[in-house]
C-alpha positions as YAML, in Angstrom:
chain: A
units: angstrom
residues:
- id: 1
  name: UNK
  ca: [162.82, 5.78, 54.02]
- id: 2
  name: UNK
  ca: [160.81, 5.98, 50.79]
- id: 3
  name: UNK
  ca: [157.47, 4.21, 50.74]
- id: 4
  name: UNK
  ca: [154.99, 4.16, 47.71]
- id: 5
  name: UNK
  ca: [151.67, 2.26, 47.70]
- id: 6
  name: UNK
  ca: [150.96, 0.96, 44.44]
- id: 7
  name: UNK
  ca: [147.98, -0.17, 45.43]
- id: 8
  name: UNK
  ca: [145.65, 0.35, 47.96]
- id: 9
  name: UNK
  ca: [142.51, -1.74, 47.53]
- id: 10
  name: UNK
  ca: [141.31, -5.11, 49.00]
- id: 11
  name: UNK
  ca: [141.04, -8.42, 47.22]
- id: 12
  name: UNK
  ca: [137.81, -7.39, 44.86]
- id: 13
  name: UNK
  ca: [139.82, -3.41, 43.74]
- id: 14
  name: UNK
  ca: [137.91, -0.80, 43.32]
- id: 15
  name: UNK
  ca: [135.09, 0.07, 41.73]
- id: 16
  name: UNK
  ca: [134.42, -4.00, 41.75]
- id: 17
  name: UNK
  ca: [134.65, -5.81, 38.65]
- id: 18
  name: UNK
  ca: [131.49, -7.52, 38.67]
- id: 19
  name: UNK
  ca: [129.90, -3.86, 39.60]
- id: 20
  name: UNK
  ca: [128.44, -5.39, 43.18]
- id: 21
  name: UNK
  ca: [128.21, -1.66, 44.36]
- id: 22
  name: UNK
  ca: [125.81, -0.84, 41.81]
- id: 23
  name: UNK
  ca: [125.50, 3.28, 41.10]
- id: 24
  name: UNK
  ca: [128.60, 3.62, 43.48]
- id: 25
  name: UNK
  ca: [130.60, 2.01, 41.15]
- id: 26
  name: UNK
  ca: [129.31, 3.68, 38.61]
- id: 27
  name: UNK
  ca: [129.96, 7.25, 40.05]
- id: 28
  name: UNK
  ca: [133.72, 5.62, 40.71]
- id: 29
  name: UNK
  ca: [134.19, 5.35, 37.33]
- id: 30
  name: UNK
  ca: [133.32, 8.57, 36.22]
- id: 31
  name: UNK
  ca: [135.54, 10.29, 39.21]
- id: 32
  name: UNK
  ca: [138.46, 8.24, 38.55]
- id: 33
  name: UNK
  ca: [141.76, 9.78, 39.92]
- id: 34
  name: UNK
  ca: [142.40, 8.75, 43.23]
- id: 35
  name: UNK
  ca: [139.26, 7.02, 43.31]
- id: 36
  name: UNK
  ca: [140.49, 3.75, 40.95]
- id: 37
  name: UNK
  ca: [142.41, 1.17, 43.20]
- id: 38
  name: UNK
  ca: [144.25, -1.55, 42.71]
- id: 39
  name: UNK
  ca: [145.06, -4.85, 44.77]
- id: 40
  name: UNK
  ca: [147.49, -3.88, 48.23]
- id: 41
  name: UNK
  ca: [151.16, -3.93, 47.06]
- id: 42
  name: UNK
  ca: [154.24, -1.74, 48.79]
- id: 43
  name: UNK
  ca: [157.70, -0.57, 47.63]
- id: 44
  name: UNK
  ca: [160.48, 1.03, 50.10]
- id: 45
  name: UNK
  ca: [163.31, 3.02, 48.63]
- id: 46
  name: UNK
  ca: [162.49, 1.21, 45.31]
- id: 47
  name: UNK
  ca: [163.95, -1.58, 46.02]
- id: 48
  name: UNK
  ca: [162.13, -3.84, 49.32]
- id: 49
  name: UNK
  ca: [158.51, -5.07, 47.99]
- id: 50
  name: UNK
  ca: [155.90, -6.14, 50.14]
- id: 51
  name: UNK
  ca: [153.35, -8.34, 48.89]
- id: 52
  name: UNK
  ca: [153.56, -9.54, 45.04]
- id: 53
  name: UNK
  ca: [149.78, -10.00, 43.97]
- id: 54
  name: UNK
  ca: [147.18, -10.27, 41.15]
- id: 55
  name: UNK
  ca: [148.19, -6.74, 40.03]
- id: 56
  name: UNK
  ca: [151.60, -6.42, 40.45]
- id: 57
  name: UNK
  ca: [152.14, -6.47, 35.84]
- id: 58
  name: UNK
  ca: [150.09, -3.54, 35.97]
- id: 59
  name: UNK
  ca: [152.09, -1.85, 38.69]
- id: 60
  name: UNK
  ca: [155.17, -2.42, 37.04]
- id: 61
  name: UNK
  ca: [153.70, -0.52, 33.90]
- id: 62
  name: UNK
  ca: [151.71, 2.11, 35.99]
- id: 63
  name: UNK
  ca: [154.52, 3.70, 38.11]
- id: 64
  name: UNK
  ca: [157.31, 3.01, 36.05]
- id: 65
  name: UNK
  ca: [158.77, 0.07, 38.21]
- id: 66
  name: UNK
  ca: [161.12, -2.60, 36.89]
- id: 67
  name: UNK
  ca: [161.07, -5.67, 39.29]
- id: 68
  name: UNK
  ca: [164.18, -7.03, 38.35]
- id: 69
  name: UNK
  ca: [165.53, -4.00, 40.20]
- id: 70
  name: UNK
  ca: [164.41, -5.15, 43.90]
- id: 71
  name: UNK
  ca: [165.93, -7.02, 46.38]
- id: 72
  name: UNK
  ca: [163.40, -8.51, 48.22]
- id: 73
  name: UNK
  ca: [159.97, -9.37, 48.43]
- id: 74
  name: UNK
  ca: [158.15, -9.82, 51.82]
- id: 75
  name: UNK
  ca: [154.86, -11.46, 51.55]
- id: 76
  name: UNK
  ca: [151.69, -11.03, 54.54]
- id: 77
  name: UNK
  ca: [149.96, -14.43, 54.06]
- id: 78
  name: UNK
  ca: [149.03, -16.59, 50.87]
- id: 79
  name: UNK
  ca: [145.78, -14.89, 49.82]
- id: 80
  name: UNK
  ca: [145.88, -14.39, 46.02]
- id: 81
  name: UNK
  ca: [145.38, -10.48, 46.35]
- id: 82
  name: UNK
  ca: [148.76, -10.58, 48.19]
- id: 83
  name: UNK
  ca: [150.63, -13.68, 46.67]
- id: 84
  name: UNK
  ca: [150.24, -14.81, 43.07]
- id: 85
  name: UNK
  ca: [152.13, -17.52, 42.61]
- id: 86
  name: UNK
  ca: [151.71, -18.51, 39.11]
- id: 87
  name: UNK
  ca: [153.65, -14.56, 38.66]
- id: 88
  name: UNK
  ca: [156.00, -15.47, 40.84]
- id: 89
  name: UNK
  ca: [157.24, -18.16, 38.53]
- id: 90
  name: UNK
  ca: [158.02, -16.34, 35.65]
- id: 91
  name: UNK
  ca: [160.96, -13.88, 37.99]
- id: 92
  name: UNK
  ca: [163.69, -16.72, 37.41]
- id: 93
  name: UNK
  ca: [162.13, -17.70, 33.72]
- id: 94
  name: UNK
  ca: [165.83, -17.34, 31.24]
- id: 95
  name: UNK
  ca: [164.30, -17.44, 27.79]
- id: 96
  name: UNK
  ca: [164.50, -13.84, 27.39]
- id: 97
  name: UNK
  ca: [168.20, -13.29, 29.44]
- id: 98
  name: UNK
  ca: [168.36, -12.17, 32.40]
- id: 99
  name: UNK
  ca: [168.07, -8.65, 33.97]
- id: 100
  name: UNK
  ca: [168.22, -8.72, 37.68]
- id: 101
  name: UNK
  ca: [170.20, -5.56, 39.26]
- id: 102
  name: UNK
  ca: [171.58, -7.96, 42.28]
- id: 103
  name: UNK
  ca: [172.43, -11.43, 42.15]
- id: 104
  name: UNK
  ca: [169.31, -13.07, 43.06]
- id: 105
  name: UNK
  ca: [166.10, -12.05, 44.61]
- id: 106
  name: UNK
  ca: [165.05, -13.07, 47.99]
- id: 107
  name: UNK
  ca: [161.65, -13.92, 48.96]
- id: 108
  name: UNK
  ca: [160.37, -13.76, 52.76]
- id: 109
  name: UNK
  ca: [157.42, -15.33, 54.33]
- id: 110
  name: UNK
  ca: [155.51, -17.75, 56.27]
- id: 111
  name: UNK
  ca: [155.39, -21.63, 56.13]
- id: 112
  name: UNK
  ca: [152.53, -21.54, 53.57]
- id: 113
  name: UNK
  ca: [154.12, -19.24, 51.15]
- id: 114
  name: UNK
  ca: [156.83, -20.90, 51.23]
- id: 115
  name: UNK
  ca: [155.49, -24.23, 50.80]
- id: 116
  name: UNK
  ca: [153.82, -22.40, 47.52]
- id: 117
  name: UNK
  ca: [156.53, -20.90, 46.28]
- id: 118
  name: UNK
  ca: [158.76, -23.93, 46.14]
- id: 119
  name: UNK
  ca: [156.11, -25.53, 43.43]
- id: 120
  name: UNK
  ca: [156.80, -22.77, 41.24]
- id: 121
  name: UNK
  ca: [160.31, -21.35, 41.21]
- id: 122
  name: UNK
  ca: [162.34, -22.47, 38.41]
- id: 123
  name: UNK
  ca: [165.67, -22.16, 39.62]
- id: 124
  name: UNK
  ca: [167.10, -21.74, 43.30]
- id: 125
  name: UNK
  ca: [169.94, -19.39, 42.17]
- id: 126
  name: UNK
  ca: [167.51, -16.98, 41.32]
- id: 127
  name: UNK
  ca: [164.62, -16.77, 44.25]
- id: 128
  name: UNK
  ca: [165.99, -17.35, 47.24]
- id: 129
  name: UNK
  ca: [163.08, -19.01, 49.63]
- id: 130
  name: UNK
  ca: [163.49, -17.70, 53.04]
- id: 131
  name: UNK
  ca: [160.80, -19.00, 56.03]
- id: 132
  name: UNK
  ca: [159.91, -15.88, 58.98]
- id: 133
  name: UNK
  ca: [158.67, -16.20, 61.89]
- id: 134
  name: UNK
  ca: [156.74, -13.95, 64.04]
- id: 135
  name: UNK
  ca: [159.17, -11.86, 66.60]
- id: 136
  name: UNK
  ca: [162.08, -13.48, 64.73]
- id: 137
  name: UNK
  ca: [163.60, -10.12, 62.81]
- id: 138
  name: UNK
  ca: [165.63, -11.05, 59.19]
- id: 139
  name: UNK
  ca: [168.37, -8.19, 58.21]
- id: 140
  name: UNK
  ca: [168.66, -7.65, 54.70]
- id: 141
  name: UNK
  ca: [171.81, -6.98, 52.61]
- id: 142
  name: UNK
  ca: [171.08, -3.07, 53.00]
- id: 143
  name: UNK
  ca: [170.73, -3.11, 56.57]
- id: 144
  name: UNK
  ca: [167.02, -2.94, 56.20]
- id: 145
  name: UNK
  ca: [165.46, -4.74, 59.52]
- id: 146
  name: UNK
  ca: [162.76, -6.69, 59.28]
- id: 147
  name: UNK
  ca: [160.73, -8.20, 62.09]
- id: 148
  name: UNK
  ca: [157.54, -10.03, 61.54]
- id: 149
  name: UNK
  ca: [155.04, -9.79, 63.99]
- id: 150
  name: UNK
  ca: [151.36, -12.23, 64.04]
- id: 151
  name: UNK
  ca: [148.60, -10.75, 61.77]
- id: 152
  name: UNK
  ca: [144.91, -11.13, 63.32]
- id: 153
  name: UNK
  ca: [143.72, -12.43, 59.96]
- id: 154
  name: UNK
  ca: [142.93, -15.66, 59.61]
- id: 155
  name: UNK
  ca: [142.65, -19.08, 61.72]
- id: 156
  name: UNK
  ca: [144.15, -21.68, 59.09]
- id: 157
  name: UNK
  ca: [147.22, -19.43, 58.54]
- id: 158
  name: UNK
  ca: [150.25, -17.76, 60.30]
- id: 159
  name: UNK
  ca: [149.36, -14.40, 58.32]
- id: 160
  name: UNK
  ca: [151.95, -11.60, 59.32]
- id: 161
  name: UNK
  ca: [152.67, -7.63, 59.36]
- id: 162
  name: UNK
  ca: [156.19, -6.27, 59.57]
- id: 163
  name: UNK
  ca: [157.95, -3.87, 62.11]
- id: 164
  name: UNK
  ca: [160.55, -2.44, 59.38]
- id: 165
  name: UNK
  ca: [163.59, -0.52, 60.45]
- id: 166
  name: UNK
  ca: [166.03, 1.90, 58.50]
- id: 167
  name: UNK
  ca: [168.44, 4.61, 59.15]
- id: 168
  name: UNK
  ca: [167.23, 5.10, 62.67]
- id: 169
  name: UNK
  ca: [163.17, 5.23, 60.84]
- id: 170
  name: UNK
  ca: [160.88, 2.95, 61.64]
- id: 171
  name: UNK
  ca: [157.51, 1.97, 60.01]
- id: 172
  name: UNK
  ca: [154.70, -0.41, 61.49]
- id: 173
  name: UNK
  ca: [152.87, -2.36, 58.17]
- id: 174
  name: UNK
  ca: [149.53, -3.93, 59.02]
- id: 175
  name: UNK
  ca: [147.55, -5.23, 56.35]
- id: 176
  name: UNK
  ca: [144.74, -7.83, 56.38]
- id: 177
  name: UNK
  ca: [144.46, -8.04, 60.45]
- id: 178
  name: UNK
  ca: [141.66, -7.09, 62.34]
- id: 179
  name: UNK
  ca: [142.25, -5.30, 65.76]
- id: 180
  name: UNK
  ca: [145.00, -6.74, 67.63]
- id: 181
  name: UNK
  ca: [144.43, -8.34, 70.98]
- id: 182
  name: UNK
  ca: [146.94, -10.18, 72.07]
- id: 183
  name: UNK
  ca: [148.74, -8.88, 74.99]
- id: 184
  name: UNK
  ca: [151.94, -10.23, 74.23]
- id: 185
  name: UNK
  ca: [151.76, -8.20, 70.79]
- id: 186
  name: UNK
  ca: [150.97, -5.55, 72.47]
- id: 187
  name: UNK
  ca: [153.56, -5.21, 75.00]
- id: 188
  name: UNK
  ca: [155.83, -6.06, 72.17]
- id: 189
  name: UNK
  ca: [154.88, -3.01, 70.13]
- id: 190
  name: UNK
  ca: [155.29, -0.62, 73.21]
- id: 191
  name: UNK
  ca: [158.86, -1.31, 72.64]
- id: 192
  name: UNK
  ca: [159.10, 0.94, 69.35]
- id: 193
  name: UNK
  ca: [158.54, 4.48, 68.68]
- id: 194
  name: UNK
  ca: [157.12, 4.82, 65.17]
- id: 195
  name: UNK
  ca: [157.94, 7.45, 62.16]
- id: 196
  name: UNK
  ca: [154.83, 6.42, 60.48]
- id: 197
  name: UNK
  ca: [151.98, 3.76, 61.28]
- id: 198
  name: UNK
  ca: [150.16, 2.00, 57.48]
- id: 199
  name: UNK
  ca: [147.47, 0.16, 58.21]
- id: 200
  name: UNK
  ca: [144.58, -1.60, 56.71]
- id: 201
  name: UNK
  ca: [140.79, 0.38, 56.73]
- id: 202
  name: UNK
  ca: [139.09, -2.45, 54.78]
- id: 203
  name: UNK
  ca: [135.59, -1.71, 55.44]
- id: 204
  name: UNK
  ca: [136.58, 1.88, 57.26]
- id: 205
  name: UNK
  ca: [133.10, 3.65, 58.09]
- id: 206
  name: UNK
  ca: [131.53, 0.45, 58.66]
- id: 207
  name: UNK
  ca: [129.95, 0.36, 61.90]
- id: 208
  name: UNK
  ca: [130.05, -3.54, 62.36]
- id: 209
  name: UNK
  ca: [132.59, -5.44, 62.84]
- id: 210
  name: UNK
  ca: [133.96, -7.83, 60.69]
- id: 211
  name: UNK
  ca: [135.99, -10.50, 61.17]
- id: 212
  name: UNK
  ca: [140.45, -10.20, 60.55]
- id: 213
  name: UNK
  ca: [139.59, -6.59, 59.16]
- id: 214
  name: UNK
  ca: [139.33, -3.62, 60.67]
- id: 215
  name: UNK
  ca: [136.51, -0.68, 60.32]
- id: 216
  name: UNK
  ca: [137.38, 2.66, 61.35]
- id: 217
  name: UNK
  ca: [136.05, 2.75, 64.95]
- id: 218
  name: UNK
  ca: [138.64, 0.22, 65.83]
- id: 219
  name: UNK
  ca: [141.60, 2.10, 63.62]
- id: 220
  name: UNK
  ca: [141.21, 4.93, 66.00]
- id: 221
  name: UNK
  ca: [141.16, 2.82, 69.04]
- id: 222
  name: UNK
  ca: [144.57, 1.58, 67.47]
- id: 223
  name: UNK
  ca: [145.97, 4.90, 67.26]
- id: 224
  name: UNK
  ca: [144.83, 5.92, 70.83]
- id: 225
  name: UNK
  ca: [146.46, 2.68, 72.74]
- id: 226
  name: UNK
  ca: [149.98, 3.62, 70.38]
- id: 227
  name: UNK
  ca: [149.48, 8.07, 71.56]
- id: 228
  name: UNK
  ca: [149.12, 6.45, 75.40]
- id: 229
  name: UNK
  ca: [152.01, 3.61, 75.00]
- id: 230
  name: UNK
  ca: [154.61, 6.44, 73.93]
- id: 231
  name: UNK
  ca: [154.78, 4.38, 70.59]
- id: 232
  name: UNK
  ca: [153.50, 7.83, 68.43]
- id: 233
  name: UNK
  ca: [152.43, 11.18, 68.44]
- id: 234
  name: UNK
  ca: [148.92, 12.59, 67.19]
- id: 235
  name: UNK
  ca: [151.02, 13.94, 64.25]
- id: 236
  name: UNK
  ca: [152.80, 11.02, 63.24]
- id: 237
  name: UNK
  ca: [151.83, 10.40, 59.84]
- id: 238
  name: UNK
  ca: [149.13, 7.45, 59.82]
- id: 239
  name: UNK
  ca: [148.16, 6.13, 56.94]
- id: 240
  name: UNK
  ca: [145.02, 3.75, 55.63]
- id: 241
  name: UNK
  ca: [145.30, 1.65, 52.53]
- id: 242
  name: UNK
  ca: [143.81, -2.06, 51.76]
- id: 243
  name: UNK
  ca: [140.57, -0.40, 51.33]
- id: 244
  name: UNK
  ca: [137.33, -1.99, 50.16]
- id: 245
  name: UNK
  ca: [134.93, 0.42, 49.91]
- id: 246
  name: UNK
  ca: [134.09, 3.48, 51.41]
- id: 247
  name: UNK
  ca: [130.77, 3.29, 53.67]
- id: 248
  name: UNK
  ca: [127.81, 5.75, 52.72]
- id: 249
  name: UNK
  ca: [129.02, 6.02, 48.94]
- id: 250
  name: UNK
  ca: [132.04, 8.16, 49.59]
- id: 251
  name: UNK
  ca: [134.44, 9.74, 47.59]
- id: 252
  name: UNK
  ca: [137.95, 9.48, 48.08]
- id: 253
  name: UNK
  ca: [138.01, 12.98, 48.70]
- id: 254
  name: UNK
  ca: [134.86, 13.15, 51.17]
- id: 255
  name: UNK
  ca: [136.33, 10.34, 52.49]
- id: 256
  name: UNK
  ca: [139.60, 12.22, 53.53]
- id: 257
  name: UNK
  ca: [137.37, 15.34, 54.98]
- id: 258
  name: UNK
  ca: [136.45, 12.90, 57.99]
- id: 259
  name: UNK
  ca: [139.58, 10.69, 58.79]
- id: 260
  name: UNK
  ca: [141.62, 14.66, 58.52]
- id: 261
  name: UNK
  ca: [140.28, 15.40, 61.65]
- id: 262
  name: UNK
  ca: [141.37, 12.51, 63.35]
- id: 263
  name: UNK
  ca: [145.09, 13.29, 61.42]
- id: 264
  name: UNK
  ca: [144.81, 10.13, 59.22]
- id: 265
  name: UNK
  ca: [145.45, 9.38, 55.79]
- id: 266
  name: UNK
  ca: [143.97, 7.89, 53.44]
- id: 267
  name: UNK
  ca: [146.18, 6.26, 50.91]
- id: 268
  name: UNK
  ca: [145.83, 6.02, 46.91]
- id: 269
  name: UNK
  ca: [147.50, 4.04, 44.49]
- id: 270
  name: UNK
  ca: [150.68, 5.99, 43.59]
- id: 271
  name: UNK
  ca: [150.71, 7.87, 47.24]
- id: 272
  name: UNK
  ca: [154.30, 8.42, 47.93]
- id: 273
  name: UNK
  ca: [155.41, 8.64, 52.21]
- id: 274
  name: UNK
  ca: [159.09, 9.86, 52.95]
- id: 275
  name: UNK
  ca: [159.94, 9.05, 56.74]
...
């Protein structure tokens, strides 16, 4: 399994655009590299997208990707960072022929983003609308495995992360959800042994907890429950992206020097993870 984050920032990217962090973002700018991100968007053996936000054009042109090439597109929840609808309804727009590598595109998520989608797609035939549920597992056309699980995000909204399974890999996606605490989930989860664990680290070195985020305290009480549940090993590659900011004026790189210890990544926009 192939996995490449195109982006790796929360809603606001990073440095912000209205320059709210002042001489931090300043010093971003001038270190650039891994340093610049982007809004939180995934692709899995080039073809399985998850999320389709505000930044998804400059994705395309960034790393080379040509969307009509994908199969599927599984969105978390209906925040604009993660689902921009008004793009969306350009996929199926004919006026300049169309492109797409398989018959139609199918697009996954909950009742809201469906409900949103169906305003704007232009033709059924093209983007095919499918509802999830949470514990309710889709299979794709590739034998890709999908099951949704509940996302600890927001009240007004079934917001969702996805267990996905390939080729005997499998990869636990958690984005926009603060700590998880329901026991059901839980118990759940112990079923699977992961190949790799992505999760958010929105406001990482924070020390106060905010609310359907996660700061880095309670990332590494995540990855102790998994190491005593069976679900991974210290080593298994565990990755942060959907990051706001890094507390105390951090560099990507200084950033890195602290999570290392704890063997945990921290993802950039272009950061490619074979399982």
């Amino acid at each position: 399994m192939k996995i490449q984050l195109l982006g790796t920032s929360a809603a606001p990217t990073w440095p912000d655009v209205f320059n709210r962090g002042n001489d931090y973002c300043y010093k971003i700018k001038e270190w650039k590299g891994k340093n610049i991100r982007s809004r939180s968007q995934t692709i899995i053996n080039d073809e399985h997208v998850i999320d389709f936000g505000l930044d998804t054009f400059y994705h395309s042109v960034k790393f080379n990707i040509n969307f009509a090439n994908i199969r599927d597109i599984f969105i978390t929840h209906s925040h604009v960072d993660h689902f921009n609808k008004e793009q969306l309804g350009f996929i199926d727009q004919v006026c300049f022929g169309r492109s797409f590598k398989y018959p139609y595109i199918t697009l996954y998520g909950n009742e809201e983003v469906i409900k949103q989608s169906k305003l704007y797609r232009r033709s059924e035939e093209d983007l095919k609308l499918v509802e999830v549920h949470a514990y309710e597992p889709v299979v794709c056309e590739d034998g890709f495995k999908w099951t949704p699980i509940p996302a600890n995000h927001i009240p007004n909204e079934n917001a969702l992360n996805y267990i996905i399974e390939h080729n005997g890999k499998t990869l636990l996606y958690k984005v926009d959800s603060g700590p998880y605490t329901d026991p059901k989930l839980w118990d759940f989860l112990s079923k699977f042994k992961f190949d790799c664990i992505i999760t958010e680290g929105t406001f990482n070195f924070r020390k106060t907890p905010f609310a359907g985020h996660e700061i880095y305290d309670t990332i590494l009480d995540m990855k102790k429950r998994l190491i005593e549940m069976g679900c991974i090993e210290d080593k298994t590659p565990f990755w942060l992206t959907h990051i706001h900011y890094f507390e105390g004026g951090l560099s990507h790189e200084e950033a890195e020097e602290i999570t290392s210890k704890d063997n945990i990544h921290i993802g950039y926009d272009g950061a490619v993870i074979n399982i």
